[in-house]
C-alpha positions as CSV (number, residue, x, y, z in Angstrom):
1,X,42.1,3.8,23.0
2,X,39.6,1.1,21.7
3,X,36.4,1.2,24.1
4,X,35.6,-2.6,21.7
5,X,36.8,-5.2,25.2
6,X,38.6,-7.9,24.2
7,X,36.3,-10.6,25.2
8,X,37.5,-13.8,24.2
9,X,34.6,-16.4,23.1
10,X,34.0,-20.1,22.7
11,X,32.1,-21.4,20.3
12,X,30.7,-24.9,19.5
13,X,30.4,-26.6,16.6
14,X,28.2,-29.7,16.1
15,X,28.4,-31.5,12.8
16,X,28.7,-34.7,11.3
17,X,30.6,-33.6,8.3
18,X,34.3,-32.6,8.9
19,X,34.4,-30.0,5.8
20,X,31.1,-28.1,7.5
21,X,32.6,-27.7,10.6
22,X,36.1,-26.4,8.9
23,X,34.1,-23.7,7.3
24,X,32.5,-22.7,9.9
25,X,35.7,-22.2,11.8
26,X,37.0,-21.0,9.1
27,X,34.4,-18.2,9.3
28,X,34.4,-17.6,13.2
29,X,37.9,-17.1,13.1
30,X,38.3,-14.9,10.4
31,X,35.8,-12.6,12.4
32,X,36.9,-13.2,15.9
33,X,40.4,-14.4,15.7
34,X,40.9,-14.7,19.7
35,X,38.0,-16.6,19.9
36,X,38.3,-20.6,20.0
37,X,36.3,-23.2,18.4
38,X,35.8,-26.3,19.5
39,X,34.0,-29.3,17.6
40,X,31.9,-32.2,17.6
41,X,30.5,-35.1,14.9
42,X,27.7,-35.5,17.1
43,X,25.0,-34.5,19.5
44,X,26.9,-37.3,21.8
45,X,30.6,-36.0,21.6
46,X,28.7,-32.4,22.3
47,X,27.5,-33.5,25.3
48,X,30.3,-34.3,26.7
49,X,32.5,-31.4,25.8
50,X,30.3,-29.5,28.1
51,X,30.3,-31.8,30.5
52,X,33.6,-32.2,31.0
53,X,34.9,-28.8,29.6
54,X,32.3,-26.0,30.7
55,X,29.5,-24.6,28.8
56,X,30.8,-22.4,25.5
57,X,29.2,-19.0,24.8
58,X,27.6,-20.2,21.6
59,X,26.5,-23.8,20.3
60,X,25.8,-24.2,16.4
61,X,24.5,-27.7,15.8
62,X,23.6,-29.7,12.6
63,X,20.1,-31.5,12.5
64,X,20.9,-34.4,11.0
65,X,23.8,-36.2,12.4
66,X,24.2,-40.1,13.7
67,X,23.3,-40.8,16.8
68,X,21.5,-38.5,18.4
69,X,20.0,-35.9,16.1
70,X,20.4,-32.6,16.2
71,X,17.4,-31.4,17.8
72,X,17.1,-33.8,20.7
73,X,21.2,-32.9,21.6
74,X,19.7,-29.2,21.0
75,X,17.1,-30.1,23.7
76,X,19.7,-31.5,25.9
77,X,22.2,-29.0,25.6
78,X,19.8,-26.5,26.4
79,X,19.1,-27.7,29.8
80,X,23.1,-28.2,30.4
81,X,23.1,-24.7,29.1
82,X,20.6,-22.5,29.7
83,X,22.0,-19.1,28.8
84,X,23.9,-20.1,26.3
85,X,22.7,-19.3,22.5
86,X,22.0,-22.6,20.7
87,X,21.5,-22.2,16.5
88,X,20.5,-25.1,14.7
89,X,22.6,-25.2,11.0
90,X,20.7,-27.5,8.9
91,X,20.0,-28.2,4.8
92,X,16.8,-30.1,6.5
93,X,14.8,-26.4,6.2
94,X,11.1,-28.1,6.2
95,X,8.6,-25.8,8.3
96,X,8.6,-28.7,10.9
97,X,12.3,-28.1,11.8
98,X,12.0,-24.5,11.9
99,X,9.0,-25.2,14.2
100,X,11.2,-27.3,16.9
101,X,13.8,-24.5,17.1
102,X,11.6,-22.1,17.5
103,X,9.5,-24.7,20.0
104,X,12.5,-24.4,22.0
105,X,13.8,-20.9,21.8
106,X,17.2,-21.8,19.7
107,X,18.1,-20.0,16.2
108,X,17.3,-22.0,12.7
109,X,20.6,-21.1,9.9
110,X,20.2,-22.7,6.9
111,X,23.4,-24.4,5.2
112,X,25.2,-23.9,3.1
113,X,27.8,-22.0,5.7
114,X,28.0,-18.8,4.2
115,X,30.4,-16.2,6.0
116,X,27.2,-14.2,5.8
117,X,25.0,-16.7,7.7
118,X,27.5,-17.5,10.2
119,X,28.2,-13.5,10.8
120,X,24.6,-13.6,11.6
121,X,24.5,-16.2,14.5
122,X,27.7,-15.1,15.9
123,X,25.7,-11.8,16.2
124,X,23.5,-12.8,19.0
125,X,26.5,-12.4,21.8
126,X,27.5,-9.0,20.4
């Protein structure tokens, strides 16, 4: 019998750019494919997915986005969520961004997604 529990995951994906946030299903799915991924163009649209539909085991969120950038949703979404992971996924990789996500205790991945990259977030809620 496999001891590995079956624990089904959601993770949520905050990006501006549709092709960034295929990939990174892409990605989650080919590691975890019971997991679900659910998506977002902005810090906004994130927001209200866990408002309205409960807070996901893992949030990946792009810096720069319209709107509301990435690291004031980041901000936000960790006081909706406050256990839950938050990685930022950004090409922005200037030592002042990595300074904010450390500032508030959420992972820094640079882009481009990489299987490899995103294999390393996801690894935070084995």
């Amino acid at each position: 019998m496999n001891k590995a529990m079956n624990t089904s995951r959601t993770v949520l994906v905050v990006d501006d750019s549709r092709v960034s946030r295929l990939v990174a299903r892409k990605f989650i799915l080919g590691a975890h494919p019971d997991w679900t991924v659910e998506e977002a163009s902005t810090g906004e649209e994130a927001l209200e997915k866990v408002r309205t539909g409960g807070q996901p085991s893992l949030i990946i969120i792009d810096v720069n986005m319209p709107g509301m950038g990435g690291i004031a949703a980041a901000e936000r979404l960790r006081n909706a969520c406050p256990g839950t992971p938050i990685s930022l996924l950004t090409a922005n990789v200037q030592n002042a961004t990595r300074c904010s996500a450390n500032d508030l205790g959420i992972g820094f991945m640079e882009k481009p997604i990489t299987e490899e990259r995103i294999s390393r977030v996801l690894s935070v809620l084995n």
